[in-house]
KEKE-3310 file (N, C-alpha, C; in steps of 0.2 Angstrom, whole numbers, plus 5000, padded with zeros to 4 digits):
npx = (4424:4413:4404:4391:4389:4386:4378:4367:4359:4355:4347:4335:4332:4324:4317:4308:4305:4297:4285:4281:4266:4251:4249:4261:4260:4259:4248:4233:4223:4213:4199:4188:4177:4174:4173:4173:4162:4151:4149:4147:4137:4126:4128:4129:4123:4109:4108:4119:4116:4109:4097:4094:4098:4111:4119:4112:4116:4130:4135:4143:4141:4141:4136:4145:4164:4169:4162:4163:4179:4176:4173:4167:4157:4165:4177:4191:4184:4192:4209:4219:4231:4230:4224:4224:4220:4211:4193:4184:4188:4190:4177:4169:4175:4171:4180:4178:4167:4155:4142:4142:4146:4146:4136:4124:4113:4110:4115:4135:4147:4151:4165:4174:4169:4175:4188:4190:4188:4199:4208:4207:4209:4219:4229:4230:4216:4211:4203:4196)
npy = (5357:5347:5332:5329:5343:5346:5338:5342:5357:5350:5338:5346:5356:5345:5341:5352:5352:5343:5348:5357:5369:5362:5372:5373:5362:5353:5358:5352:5344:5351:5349:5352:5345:5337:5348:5362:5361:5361:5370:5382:5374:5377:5388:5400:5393:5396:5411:5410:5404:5397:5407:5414:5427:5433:5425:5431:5446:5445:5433:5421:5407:5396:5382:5373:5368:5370:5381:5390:5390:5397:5413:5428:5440:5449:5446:5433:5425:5419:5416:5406:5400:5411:5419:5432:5439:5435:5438:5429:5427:5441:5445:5436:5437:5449:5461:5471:5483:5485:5485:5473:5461:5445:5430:5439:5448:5440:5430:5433:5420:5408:5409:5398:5392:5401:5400:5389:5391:5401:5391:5381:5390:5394:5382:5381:5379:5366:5353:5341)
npz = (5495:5505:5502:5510:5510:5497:5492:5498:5493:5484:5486:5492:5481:5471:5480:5480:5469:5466:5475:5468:5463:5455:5441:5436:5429:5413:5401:5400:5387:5374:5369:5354:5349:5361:5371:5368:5357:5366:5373:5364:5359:5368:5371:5361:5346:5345:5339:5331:5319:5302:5300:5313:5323:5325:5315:5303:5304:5306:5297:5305:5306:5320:5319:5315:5317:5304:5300:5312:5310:5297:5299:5302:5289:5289:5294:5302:5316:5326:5331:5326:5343:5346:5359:5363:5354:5346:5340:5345:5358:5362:5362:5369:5382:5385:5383:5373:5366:5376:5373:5361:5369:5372:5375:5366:5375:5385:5401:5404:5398:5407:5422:5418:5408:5399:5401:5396:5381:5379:5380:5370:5359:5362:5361:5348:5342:5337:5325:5335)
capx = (4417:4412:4400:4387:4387:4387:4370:4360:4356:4353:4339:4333:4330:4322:4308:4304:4302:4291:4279:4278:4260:4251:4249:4266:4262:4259:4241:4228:4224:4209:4194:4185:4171:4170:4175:4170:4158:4145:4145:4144:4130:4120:4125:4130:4122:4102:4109:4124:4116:4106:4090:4097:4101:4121:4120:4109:4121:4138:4137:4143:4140:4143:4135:4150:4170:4172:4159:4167:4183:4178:4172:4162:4158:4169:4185:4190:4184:4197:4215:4223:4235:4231:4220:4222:4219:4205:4188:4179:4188:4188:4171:4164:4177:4169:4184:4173:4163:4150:4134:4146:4148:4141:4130:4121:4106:4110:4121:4138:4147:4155:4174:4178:4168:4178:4195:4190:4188:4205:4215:4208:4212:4228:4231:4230:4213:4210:4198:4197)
capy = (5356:5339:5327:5332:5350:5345:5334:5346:5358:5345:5335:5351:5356:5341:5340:5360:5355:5339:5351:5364:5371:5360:5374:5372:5354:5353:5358:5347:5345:5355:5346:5354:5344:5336:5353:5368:5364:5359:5377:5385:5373:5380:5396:5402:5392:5397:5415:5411:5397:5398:5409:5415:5434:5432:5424:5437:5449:5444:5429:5418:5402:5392:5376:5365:5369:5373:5390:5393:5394:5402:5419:5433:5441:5453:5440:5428:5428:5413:5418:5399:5400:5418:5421:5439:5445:5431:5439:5425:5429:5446:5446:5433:5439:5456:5466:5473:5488:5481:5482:5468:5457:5439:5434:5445:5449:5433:5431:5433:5414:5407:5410:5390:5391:5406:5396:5382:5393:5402:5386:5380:5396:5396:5378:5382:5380:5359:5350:5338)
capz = (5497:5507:5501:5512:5508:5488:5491:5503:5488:5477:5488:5493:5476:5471:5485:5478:5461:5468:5477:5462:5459:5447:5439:5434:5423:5407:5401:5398:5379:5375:5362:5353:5352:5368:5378:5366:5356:5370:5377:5359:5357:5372:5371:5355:5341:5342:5336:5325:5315:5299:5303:5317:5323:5325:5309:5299:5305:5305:5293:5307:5308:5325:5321:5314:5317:5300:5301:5316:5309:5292:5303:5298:5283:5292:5293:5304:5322:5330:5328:5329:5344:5349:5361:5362:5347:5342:5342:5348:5366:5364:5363:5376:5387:5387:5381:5368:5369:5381:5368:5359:5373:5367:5372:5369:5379:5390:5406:5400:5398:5416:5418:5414:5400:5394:5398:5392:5374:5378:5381:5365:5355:5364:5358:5341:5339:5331:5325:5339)
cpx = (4416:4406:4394:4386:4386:4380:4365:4356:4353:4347:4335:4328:4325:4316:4305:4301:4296:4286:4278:4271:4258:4250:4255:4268:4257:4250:4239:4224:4215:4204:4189:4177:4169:4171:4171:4165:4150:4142:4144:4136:4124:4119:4125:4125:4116:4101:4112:4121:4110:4098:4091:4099:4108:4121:4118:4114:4127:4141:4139:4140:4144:4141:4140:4158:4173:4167:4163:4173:4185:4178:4166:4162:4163:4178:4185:4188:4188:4202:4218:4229:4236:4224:4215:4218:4213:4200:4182:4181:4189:4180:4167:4170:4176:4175:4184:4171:4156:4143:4137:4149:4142:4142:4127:4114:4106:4117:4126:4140:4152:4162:4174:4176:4172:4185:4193:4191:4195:4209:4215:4210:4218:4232:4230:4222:4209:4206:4198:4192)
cpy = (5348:5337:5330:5340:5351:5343:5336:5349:5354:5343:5340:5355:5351:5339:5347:5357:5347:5342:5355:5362:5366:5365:5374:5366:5358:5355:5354:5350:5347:5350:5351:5352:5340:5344:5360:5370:5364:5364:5381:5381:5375:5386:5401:5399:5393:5405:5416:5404:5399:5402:5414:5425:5437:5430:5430:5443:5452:5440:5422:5413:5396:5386:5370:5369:5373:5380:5392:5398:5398:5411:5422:5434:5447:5452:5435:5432:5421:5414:5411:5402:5407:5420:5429:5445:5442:5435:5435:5428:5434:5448:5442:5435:5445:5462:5469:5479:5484:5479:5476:5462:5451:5435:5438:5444:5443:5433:5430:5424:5414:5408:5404:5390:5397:5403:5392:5383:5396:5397:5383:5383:5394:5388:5376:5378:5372:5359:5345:5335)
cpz = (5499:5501:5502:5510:5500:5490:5495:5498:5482:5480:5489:5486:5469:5475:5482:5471:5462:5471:5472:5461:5454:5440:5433:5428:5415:5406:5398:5391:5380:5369:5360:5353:5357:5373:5374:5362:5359:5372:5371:5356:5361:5371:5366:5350:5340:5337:5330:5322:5309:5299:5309:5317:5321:5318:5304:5298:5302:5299:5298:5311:5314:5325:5321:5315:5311:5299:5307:5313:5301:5293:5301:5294:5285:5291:5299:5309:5326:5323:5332:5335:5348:5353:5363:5358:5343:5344:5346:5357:5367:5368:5367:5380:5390:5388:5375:5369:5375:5378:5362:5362:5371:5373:5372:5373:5386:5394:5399:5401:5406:5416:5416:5409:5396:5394:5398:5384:5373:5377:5373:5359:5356:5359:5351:5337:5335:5334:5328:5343)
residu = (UNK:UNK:UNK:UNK:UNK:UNK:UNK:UNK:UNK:UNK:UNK:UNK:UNK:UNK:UNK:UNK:UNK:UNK:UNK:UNK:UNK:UNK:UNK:UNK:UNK:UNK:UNK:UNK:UNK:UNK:UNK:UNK:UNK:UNK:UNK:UNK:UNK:UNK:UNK:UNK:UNK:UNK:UNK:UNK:UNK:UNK:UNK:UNK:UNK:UNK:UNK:UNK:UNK:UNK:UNK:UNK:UNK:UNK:UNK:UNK:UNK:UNK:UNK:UNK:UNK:UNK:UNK:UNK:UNK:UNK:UNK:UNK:UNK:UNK:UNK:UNK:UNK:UNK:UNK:UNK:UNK:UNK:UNK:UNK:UNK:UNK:UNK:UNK:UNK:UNK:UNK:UNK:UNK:UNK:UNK:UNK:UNK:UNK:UNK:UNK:UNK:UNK:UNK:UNK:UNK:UNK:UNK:UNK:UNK:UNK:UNK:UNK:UNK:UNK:UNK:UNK:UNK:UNK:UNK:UNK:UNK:UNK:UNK:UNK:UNK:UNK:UNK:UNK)
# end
């Protein structure tokens, strides 16, 4: 094999992996309080918080990270790391029964704001 024929696939392969999708980089770090808990403060916390109907209910408390992550009187509802199995994104993602889709009574939440919750789920979840 010449030279030339050695270094085609090689620059060729090289400019591919320069144009990749950025889908393809790394994902951006997820905060909890600057990124998740600004949407659980609009849209979640007037129900899940001391007095509160979600609270009454469930027991949980969305006002601080740690009610979040202690869950319901039920168990937890954020499975660090797991998105699919966590109930928090079961249930705003409306893969619930539909009369358990949260919030309740009110639009459901926006897609971004729902990955904005999976990513941090996904990313294990910190106090951040």
């Amino acid at each position: 094999m010449n030279r030339k024929n050695f270094l085609a696939p090689a620059v060729i392969g090289l400019m591919l992996a320069a144009a990749a999708p950025a889908s393809v980089a790394a994902e951006e770090a997820v905060s909890f309080r600057l990124d998740v808990y600004p949407i659980l403060e609009t849209r979640c916390v007037a129900c899940h918080s001391e007095g509160g109907e979600g609270y009454t209910s469930s027991g949980l408390d969305m006002t601080t990270y740690a009610g979040l992550m202690k869950g319901t009187k039920h168990g937890p509802i954020v499975i660090a790391g797991d998105p699919l199995t966590s109930n928090l994104n079961v249930l705003i993602e409306g893969r619930a029964s539909p009369d358990l889709r949260m919030p309740h009574g009110q639009r459901p939440l926006l897609r971004y704001q729902r990955l904005i919750i999976r990513d941090w789920v996904k990313q294990g979840a910190k106090d951040n």
